[in-house]
VEXBA-766353 format. One line per field, with one value per atom (N, C-alpha, C, CB): x, y, z; residue in three letters; atom name. Coordinates in nm, 3 decimals. Each point is the difference from the previous one (the first is absolute). Glycine has a CB too. Layout:
BEGIN
px <- (X/...)
py <- (Y/...)
pz <- (Z/...)
aa <- (ALA/...)
at <- (CA/...)
***
This chain:
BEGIN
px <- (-0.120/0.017/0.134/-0.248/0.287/0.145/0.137/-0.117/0.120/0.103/-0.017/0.043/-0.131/-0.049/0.084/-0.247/0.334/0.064/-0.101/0.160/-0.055/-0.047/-0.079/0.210/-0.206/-0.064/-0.123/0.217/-0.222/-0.114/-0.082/0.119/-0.145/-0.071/-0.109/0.198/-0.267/-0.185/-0.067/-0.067/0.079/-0.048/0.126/-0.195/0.290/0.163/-0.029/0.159/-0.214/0.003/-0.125/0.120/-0.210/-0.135/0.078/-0.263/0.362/0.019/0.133/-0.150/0.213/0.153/-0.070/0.264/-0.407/-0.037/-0.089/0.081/-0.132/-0.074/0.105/-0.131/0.246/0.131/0.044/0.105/-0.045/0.006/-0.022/-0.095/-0.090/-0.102/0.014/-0.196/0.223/-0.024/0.171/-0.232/0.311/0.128/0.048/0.058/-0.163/-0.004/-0.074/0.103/-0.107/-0.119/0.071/-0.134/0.243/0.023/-0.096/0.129/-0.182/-0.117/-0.138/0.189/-0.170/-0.168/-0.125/0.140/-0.072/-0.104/0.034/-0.013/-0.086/0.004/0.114/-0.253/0.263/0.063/0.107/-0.129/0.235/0.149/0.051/0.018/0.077/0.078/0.049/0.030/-0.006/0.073/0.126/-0.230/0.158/0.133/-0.013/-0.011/0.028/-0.013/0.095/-0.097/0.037/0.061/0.013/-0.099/0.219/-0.034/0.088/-0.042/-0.071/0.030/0.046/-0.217/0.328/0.011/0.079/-0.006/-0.103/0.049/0.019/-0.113/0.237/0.119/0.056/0.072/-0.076/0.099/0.131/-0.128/0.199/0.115/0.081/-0.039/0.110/0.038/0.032/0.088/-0.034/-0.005/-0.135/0.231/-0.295/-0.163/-0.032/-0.077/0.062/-0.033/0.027/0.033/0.109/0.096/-0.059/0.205/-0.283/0.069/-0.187/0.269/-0.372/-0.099/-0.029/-0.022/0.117/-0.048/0.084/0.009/0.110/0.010/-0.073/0.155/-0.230/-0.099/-0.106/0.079/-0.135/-0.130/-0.006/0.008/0.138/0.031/0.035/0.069/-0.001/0.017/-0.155/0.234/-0.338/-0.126/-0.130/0.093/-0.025/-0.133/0.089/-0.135/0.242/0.110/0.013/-0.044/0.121/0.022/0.125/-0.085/0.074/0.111/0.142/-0.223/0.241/0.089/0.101/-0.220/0.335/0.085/-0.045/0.231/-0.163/-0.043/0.065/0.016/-0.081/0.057/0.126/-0.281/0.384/0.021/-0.069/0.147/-0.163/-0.095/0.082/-0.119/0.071/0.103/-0.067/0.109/-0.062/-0.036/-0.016/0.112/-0.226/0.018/-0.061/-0.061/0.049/-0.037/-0.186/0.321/-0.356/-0.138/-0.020/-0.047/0.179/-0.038/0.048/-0.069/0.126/-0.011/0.183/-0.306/0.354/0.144/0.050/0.018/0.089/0.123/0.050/0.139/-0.184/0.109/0.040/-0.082/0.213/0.040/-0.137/0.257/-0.215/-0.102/-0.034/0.036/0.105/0.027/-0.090/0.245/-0.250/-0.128/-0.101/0.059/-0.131/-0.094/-0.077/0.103/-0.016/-0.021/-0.022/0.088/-0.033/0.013/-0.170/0.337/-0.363/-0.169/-0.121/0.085/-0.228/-0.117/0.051/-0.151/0.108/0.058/-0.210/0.372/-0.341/-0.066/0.045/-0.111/0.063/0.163/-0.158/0.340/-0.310/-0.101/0.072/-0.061/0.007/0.012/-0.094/0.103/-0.018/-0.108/0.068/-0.083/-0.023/0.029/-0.057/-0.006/0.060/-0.050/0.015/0.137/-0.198/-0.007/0.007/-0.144/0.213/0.057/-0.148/0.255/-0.279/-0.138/-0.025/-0.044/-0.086/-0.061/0.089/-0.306/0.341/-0.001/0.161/-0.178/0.229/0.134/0.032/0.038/-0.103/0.015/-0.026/-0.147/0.061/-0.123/0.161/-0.443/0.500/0.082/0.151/-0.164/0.190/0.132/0.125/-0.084/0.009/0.072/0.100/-0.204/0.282/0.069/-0.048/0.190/-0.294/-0.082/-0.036/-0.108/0.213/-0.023/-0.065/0.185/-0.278/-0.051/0.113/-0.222/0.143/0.129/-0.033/0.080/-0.066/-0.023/0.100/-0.054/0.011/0.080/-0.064/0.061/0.053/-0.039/0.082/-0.069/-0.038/0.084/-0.075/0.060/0.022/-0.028/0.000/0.105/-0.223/0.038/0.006/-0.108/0.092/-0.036/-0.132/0.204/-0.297/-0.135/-0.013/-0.026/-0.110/0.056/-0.123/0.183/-0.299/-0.143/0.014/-0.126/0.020/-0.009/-0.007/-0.120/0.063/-0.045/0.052/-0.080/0.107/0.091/-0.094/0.185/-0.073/-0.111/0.055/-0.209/0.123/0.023/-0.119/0.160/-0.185/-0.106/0.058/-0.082/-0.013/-0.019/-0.043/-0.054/0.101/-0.103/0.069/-0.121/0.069/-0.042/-0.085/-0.016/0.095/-0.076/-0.006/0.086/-0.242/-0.022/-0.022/-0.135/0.112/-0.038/-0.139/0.172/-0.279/-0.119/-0.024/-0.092/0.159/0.017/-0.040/-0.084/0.054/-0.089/0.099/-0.171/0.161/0.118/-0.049/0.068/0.084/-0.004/0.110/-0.103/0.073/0.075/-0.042/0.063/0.079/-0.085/0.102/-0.190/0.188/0.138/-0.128/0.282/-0.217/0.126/0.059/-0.035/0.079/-0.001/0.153/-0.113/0.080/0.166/0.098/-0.045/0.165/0.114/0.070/0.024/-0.112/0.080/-0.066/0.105/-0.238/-0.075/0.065/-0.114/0.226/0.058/0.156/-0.166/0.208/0.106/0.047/-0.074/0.017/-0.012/0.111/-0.318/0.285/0.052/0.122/-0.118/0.141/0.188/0.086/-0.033/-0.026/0.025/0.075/-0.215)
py <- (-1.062/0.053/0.073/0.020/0.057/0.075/-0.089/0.135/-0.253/-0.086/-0.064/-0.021/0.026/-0.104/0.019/0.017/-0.120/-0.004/0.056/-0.201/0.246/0.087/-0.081/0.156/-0.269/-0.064/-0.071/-0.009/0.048/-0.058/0.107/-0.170/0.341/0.073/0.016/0.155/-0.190/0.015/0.153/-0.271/0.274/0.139/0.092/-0.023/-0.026/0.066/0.096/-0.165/0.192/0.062/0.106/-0.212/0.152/0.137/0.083/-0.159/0.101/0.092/0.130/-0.203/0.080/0.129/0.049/-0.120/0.129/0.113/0.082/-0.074/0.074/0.046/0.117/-0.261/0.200/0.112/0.048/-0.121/0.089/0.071/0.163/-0.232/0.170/0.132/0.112/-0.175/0.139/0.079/0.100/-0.225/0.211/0.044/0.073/-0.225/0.229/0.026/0.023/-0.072/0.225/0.075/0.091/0.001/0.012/0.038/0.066/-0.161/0.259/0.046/-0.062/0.009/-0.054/-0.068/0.012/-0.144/0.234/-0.036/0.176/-0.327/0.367/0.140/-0.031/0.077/-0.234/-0.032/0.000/-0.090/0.137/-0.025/-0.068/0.179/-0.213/-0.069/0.073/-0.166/0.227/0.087/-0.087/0.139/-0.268/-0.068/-0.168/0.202/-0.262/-0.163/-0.065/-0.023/-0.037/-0.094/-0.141/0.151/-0.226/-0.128/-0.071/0.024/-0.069/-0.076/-0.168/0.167/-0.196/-0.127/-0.081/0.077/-0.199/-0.074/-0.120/0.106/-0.094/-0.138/-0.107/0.159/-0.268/-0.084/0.011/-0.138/0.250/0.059/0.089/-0.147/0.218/0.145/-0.040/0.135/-0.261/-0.026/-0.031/-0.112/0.078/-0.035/0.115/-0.198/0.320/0.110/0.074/-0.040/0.027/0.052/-0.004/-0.098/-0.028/-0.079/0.080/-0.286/0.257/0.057/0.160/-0.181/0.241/0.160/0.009/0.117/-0.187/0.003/-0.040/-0.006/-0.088/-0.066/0.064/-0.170/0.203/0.108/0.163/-0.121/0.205/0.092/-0.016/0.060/-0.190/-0.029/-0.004/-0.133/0.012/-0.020/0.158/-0.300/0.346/0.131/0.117/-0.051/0.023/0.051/0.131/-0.133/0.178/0.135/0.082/-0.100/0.151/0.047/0.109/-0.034/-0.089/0.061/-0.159/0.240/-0.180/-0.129/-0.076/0.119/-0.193/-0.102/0.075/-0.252/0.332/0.071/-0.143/0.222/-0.120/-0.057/-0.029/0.072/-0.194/-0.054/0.045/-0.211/0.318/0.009/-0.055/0.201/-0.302/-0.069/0.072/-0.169/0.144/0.091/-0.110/0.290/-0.248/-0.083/0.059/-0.008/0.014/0.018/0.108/-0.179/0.289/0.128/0.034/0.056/-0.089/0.077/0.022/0.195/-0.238/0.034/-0.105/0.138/-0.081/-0.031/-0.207/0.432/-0.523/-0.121/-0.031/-0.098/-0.026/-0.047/-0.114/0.070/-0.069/-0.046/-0.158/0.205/-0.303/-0.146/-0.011/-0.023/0.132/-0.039/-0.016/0.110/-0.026/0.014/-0.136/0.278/-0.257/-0.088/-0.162/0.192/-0.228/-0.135/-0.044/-0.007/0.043/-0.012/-0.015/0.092/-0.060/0.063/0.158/-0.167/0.244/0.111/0.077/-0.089/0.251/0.084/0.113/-0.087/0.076/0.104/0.130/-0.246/0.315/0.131/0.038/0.129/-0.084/0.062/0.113/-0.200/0.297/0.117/0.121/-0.004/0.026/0.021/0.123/-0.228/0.332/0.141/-0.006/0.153/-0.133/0.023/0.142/-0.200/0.280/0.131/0.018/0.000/0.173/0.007/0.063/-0.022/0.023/0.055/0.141/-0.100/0.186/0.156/-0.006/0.116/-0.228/0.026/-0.098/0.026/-0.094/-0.074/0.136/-0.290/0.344/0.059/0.140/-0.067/0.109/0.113/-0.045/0.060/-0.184/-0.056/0.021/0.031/0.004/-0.018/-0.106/0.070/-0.089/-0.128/-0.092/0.126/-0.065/-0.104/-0.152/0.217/-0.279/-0.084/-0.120/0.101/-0.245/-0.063/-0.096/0.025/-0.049/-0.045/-0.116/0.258/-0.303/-0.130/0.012/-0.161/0.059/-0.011/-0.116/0.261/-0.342/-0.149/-0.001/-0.146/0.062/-0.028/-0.150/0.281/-0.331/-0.138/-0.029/-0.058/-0.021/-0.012/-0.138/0.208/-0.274/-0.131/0.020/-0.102/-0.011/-0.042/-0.081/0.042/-0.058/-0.144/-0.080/0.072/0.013/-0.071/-0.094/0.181/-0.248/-0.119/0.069/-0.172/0.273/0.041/-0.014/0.105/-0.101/-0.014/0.002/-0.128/0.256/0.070/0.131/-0.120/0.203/0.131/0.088/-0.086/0.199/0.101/0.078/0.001/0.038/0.122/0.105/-0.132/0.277/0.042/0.122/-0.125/0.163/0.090/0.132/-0.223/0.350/0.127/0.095/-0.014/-0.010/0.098/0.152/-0.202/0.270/0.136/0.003/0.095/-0.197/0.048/-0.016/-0.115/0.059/0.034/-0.150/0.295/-0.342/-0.216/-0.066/-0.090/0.055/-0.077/-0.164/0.158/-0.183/-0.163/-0.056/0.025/-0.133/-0.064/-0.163/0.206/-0.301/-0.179/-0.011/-0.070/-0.099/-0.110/-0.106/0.190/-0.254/-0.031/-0.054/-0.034/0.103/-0.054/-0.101/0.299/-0.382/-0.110/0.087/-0.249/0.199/0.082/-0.048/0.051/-0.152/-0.050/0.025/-0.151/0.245/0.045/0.029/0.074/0.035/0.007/-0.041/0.220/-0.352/-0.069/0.005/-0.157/0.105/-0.004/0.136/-0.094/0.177/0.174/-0.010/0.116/-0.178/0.031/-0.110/0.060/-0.139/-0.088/0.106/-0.198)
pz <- (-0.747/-0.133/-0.016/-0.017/0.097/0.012/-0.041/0.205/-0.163/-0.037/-0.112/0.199/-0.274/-0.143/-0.121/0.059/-0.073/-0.087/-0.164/0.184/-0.265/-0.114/-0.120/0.056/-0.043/-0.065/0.098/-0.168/0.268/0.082/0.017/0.119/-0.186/0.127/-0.141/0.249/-0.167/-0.071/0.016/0.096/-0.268/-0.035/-0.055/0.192/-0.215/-0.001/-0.057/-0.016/-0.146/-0.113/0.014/-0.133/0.226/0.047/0.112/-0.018/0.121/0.076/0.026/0.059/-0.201/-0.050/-0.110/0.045/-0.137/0.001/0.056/-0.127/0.188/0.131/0.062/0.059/0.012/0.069/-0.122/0.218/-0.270/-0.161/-0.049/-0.030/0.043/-0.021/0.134/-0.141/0.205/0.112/0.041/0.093/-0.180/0.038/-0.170/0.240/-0.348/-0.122/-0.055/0.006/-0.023/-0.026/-0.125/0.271/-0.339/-0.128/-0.077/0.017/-0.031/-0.129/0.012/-0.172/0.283/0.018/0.103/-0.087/0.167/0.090/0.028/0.107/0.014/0.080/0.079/0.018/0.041/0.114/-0.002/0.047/0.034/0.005/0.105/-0.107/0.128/0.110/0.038/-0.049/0.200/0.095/0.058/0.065/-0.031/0.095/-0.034/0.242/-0.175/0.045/0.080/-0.193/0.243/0.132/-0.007/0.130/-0.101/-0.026/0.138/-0.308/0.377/0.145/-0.048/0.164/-0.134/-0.032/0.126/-0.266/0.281/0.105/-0.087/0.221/-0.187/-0.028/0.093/-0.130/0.066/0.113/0.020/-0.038/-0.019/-0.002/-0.066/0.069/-0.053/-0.085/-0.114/0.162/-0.193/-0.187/-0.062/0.008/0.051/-0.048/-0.009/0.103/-0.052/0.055/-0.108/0.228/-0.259/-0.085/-0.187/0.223/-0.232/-0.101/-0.022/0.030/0.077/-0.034/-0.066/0.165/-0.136/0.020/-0.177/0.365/-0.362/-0.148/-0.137/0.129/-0.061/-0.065/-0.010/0.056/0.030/0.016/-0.090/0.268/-0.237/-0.078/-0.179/0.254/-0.261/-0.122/-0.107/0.123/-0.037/-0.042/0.019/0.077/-0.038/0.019/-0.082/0.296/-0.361/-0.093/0.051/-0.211/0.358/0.052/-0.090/0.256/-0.247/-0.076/0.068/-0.177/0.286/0.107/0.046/0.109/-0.081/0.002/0.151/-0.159/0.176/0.104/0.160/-0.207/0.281/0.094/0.094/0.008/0.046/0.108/0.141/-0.129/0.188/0.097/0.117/-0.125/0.222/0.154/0.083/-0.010/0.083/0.116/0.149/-0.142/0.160/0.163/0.117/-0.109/0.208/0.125/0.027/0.132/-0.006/0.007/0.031/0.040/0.061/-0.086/-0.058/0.083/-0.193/-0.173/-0.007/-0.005/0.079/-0.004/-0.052/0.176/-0.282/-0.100/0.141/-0.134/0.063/0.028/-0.109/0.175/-0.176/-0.071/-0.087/0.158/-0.299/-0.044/0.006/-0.120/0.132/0.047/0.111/-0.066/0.204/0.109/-0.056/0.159/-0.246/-0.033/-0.139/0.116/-0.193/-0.089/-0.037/-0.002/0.141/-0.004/0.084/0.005/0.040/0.014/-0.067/0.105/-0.040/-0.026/-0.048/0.186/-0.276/-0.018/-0.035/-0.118/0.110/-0.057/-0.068/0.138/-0.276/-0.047/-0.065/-0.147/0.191/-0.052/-0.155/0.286/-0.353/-0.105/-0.056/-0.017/0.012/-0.038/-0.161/0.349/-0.413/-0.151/0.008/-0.126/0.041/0.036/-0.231/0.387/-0.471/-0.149/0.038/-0.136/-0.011/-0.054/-0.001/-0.147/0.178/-0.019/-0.092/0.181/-0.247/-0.163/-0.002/-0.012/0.125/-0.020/-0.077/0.255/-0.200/0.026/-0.172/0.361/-0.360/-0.181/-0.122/0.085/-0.022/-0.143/0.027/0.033/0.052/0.056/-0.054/0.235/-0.273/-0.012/0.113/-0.237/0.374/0.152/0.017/0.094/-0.028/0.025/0.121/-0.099/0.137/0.101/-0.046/0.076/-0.041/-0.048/0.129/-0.210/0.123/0.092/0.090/-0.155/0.291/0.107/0.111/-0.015/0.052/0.084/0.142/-0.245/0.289/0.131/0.086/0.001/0.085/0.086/0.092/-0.164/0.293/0.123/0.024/0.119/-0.043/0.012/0.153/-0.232/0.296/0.153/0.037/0.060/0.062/0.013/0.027/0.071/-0.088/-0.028/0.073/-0.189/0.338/0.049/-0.017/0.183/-0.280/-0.024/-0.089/0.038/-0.086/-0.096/-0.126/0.149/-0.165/-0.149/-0.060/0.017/-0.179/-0.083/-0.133/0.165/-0.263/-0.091/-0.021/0.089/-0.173/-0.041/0.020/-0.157/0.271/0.010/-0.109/0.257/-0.351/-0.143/0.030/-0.147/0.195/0.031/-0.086/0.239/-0.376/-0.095/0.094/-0.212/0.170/0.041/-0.130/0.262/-0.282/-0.151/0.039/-0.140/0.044/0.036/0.027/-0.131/0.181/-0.035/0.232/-0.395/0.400/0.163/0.065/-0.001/-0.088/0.076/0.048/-0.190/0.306/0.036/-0.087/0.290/-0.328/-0.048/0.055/-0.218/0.292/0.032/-0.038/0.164/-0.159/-0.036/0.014/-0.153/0.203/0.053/0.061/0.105/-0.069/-0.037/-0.152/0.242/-0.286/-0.196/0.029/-0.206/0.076/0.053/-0.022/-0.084/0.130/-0.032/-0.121/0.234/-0.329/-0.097/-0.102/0.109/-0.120/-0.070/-0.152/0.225/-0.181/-0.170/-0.008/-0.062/0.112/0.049/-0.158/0.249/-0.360/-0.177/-0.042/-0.029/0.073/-0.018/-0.039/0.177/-0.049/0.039/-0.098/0.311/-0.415/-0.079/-0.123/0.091)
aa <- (UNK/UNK/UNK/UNK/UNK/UNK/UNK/UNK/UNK/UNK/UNK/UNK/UNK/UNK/UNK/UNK/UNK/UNK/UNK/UNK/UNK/UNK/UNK/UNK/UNK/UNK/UNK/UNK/UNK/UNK/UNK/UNK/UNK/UNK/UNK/UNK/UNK/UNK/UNK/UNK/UNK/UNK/UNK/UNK/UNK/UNK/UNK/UNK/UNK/UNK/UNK/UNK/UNK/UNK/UNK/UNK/UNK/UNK/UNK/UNK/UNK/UNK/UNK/UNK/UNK/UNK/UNK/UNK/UNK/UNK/UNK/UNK/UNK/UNK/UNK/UNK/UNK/UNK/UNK/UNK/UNK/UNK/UNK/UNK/UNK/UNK/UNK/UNK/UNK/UNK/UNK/UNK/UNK/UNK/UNK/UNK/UNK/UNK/UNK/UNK/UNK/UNK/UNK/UNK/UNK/UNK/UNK/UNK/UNK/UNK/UNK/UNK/UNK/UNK/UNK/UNK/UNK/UNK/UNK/UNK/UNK/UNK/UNK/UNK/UNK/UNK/UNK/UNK/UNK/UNK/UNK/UNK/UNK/UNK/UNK/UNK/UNK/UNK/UNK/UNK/UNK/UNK/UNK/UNK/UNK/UNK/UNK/UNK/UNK/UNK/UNK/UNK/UNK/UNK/UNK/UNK/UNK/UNK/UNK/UNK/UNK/UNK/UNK/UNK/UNK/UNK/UNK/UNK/UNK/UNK/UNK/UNK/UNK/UNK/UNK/UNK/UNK/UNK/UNK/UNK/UNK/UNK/UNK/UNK/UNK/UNK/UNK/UNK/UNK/UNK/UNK/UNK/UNK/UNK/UNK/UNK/UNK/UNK/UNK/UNK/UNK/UNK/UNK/UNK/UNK/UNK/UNK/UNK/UNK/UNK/UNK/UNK/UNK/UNK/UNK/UNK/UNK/UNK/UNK/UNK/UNK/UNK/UNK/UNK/UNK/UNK/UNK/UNK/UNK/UNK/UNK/UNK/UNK/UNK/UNK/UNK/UNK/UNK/UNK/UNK/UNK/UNK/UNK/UNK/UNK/UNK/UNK/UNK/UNK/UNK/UNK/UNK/UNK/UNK/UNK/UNK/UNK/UNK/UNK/UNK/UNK/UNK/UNK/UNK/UNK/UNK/UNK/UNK/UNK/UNK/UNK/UNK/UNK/UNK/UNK/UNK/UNK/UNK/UNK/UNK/UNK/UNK/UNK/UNK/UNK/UNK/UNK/UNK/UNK/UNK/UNK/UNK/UNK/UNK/UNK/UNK/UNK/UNK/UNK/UNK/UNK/UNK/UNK/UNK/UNK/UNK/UNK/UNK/UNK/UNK/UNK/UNK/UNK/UNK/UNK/UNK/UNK/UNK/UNK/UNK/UNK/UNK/UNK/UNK/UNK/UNK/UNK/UNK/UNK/UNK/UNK/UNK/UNK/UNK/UNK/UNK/UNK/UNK/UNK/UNK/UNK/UNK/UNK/UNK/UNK/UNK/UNK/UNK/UNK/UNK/UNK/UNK/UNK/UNK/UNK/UNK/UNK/UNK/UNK/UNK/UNK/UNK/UNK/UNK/UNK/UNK/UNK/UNK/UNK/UNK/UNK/UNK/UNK/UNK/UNK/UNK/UNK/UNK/UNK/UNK/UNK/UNK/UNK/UNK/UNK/UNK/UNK/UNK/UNK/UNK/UNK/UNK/UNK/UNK/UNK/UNK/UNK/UNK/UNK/UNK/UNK/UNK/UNK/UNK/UNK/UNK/UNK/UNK/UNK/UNK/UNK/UNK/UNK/UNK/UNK/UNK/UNK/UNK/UNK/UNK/UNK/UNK/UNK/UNK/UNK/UNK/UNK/UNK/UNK/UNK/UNK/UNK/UNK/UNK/UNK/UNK/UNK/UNK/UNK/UNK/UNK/UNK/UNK/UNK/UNK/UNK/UNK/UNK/UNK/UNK/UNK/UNK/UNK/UNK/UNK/UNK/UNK/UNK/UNK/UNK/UNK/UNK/UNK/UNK/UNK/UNK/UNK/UNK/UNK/UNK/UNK/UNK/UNK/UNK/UNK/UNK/UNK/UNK/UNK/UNK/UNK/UNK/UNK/UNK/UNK/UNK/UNK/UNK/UNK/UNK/UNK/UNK/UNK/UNK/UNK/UNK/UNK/UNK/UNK/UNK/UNK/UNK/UNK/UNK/UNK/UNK/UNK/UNK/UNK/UNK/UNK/UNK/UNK/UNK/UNK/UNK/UNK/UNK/UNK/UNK/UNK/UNK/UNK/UNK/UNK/UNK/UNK/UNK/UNK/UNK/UNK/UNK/UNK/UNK/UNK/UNK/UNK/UNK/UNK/UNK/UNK/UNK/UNK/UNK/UNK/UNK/UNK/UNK/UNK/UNK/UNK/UNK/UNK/UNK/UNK/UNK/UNK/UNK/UNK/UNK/UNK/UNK/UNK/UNK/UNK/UNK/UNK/UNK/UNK/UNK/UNK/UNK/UNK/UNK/UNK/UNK/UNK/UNK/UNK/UNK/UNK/UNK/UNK/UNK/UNK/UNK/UNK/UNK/UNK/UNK/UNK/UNK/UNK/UNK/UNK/UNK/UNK/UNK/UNK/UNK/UNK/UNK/UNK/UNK/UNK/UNK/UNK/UNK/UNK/UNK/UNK/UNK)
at <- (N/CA/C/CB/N/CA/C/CB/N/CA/C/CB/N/CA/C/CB/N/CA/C/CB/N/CA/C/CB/N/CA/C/CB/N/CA/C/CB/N/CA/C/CB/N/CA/C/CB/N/CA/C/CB/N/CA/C/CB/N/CA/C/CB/N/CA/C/CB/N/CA/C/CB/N/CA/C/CB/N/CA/C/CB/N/CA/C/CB/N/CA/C/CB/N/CA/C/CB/N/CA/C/CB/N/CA/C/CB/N/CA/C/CB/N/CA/C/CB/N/CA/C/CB/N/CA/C/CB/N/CA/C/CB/N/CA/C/CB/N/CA/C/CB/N/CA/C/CB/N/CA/C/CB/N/CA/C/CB/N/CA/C/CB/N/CA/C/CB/N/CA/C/CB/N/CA/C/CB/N/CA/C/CB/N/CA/C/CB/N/CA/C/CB/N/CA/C/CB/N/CA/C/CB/N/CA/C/CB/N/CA/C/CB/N/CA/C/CB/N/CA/C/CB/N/CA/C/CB/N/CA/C/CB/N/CA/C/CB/N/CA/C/CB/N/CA/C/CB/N/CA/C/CB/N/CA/C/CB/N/CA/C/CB/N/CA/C/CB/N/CA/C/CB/N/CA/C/CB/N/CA/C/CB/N/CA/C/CB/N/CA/C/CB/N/CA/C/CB/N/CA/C/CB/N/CA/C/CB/N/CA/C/CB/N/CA/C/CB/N/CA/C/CB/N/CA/C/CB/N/CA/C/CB/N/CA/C/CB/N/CA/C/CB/N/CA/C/CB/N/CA/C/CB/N/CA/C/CB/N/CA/C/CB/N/CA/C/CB/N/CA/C/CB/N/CA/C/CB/N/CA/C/CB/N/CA/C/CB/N/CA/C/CB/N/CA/C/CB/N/CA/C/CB/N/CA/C/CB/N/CA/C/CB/N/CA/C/CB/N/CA/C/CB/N/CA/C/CB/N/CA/C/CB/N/CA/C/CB/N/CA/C/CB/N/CA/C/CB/N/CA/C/CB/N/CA/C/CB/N/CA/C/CB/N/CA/C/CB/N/CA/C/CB/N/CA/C/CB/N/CA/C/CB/N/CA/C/CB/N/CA/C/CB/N/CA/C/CB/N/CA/C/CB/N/CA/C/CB/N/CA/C/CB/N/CA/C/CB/N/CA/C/CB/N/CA/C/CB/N/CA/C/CB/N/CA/C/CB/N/CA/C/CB/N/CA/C/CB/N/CA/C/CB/N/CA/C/CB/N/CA/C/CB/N/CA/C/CB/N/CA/C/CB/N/CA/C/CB/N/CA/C/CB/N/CA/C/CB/N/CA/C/CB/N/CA/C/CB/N/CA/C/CB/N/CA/C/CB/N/CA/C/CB/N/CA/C/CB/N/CA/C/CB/N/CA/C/CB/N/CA/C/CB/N/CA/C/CB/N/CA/C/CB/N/CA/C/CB/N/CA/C/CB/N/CA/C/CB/N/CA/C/CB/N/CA/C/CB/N/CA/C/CB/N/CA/C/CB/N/CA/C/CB/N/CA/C/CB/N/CA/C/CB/N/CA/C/CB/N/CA/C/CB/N/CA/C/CB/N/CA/C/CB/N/CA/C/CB/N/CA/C/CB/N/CA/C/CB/N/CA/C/CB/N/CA/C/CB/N/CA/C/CB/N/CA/C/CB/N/CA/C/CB/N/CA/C/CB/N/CA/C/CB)
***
């Protein structure tokens, strides 16, 4: 399912709104969003690349497209050409301005950040894993990585 082209993935429109709901809670719910994570295994740092823009665009974050730093397996700064031309895993993690700091007119503003490694498993896909304020862990993947490929149109 992770590789399924955007006109092939069954259920497209139940499951970009499904992630949707869960990252957009505007005036509606008790629930807020604290963070989110988005694990993406790619067949390579432009797939990788092309996903996380796609993914942020379609769940409409409202933070620009971080720079991706490439590291090795422990966590240290490589050039990103090693890295990219592979299996890749590029983490992505989203921190939203919080209610205190909106309702306060703070400059806390919301912020993101990505690193990308080599990957040498088969998987391929996007782990979602949404952290609300109510404390439930949610996690799901493998979701395709071309889920909201449409977005970036």
């Amino acid at each position: 399912a992770g590789l399924a082209a955007p006109g092939e993935i069954e259920d497209a429109s139940e499951l970009q709104a499904a992630t949707r709901a869960l990252v957009s809670f505007e005036g509606q719910s008790s629930l807020s969003l604290l963070s989110l994570r988005l694990g993406i295994m790619a067949p390579s740092g432009e797939a990788a690349s092309k996903a996380l823009q796609s993914w942020m665009a379609g769940l409409r974050l409202p933070v620009e497209v971080p720079p991706v730093t490439a590291v090795d397996d422990e966590n240290n700064p490589v050039d990103w050409a090693d890295v990219a031309g592979g299996p890749v895993y590029l983490k992505y993690s989203y921190y939203p301005q919080s209610q205190a700091s909106k309702e306060s007119g703070a400059s806390d503003a919301a912020k993101g950040g990505a690193y990308m490694k080599g990957y040498p498993f088969a998987g391929r896909g996007v782990l979602f894993n949404p952290e609300l304020s109510d404390g439930e862990l949610r996690m799901y993947g493998d979701l395709p990585l071309a889920l909201f490929e449409e977005d970036l149109a």
